[in-house]
N, C-alpha and C positions, 0 to 999 in steps of 0.2 A: 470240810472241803472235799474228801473222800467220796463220802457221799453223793454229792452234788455232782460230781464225774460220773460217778457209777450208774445215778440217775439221765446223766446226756449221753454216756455213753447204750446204755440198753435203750433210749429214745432215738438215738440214730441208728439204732439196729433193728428197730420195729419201721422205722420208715423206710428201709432199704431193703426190710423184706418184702415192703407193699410191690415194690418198683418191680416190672416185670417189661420184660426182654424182648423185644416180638421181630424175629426175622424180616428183613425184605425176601419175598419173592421175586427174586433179581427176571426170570421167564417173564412176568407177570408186570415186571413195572418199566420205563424208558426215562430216561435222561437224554434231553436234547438240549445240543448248544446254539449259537446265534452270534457270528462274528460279522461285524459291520466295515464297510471300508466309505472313501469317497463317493469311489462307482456304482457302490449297489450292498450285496452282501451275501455271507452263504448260511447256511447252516446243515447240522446234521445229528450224528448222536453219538453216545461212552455209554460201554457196555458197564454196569454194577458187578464189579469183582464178586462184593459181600457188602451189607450192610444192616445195621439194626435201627429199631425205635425203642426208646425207655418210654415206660409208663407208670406213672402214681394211679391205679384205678383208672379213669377215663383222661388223663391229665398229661399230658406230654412234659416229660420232663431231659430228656436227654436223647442222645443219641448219634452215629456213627457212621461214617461208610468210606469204602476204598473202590475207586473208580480203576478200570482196565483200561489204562492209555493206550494201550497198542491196536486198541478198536476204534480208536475214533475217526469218524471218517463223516462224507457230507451225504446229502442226501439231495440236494438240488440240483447235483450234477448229471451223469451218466459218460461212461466209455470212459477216450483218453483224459478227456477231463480232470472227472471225477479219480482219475487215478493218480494225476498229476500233486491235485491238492490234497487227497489223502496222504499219498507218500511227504507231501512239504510239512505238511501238521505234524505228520511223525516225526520227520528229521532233526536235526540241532536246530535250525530257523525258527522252531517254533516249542515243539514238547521234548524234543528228542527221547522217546517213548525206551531207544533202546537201553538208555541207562537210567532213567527214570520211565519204567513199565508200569509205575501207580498214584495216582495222586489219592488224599483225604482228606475228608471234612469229620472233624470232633467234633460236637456241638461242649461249649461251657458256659452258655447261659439259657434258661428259655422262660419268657414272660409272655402268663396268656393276656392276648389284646380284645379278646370276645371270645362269643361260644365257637368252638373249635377253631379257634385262628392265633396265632402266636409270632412274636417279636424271637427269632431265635441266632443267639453271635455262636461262633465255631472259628476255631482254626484250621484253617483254609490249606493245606501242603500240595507245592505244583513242584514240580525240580527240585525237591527238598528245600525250600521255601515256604515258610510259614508263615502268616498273618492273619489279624484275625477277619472276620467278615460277616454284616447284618442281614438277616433276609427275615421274608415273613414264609411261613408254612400255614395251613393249612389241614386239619386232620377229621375225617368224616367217616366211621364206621373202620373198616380195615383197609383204606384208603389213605394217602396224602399229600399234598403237592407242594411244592416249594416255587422260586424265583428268586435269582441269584444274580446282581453284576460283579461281575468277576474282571479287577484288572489288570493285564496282564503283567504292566512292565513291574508291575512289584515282584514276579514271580521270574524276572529274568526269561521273560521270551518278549525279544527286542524286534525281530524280523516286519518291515516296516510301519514300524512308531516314529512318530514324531515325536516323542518322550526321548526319543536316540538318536534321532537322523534328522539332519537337514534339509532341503528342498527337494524334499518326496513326492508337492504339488498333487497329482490324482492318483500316487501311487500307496498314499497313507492310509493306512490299516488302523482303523483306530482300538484306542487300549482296552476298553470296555466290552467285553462279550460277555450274553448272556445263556443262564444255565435253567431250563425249565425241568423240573424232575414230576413225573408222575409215579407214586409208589403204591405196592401194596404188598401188606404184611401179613 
């Protein structure tokens, strides 16, 4: 039985030295989000704190990153507008950035689906709320991109949901925003 350990053990250490680490070039790469309501919708972008990719060889196996909430802001807007709903996204209504300044995504599973494209789950942290969540990525050269529905009320930002509130009628924010990442490492 000794043996037999010693043998899975130095086999899981030959494959975790394959595994290599490769930076996001946070300059180089953007994440933009996509939140829908009745009337229309906005979007904009979350600056990359820090973030990595794992690699088996050409193989995507894992991987990590921490978004800078205190950047998020829209891009459809301009002037008072846009300053309106940047300050409201940051507030308690929605991220409240000041005491949650970071959200992450873990990845803890990733099954490739075809050549460079993969089924990847990760635990999801908004407000210090964690879940997990499926997306597909993406990965071509030192390039990769994701797509991501993200919903909110699981993460405790309520600010108009119909998941929370009542006859909100055309003022309902719906729960589902999406998260487009374009990377490169």
């Amino acid at each position: 039985m000794k043996r037999l350990t010693v043998i899975l053990v130095a086999f899981a250490t030959v494959t975790t030295m394959n595994a290599q680490k490769k930076d996001i070039k946070k300059d180089d790469s953007q994440v933009q989000w996509k939140g829908y309501k009745v009337t229309g919708s906005h979007e904009g972008t979350i600056a990359i704190q820090s973030g990595n990719l794992v690699f088996d060889g050409e193989t995507l196996t894992g991987g990590s990153f921490v978004m800078d909430m205190t950047t998020i802001g829209s891009t459809d807007l301009s002037g008072e507008y846009k300053g309106k709903l940047d300050g409201h996204l940051k507030s308690d209504d929605f991220f409240g950035v000041e005491k949650y300044p970071t959200s992450q995504l873990v990845f803890t599973d990733v099954k490739a689906t075809g050549k460079n494209s993969y089924e990847v789950t990760g635990d999801l942290t908004i407000k210090s709320t964690t879940h997990p969540v499926t997306f597909t990525m993406s990965v071509y050269g030192s390039k990769a991109t994701a797509n991501l529905k993200v919903d909110r009320s699981k993460y405790d930002v309520r600010y108009g949901s119909s998941s929370f509130f009542d006859n909100l009628q055309d003022k309902v924010i719906y729960d589902e925003f999406d998260i487009i990442a374009d990377l490169q490492f």
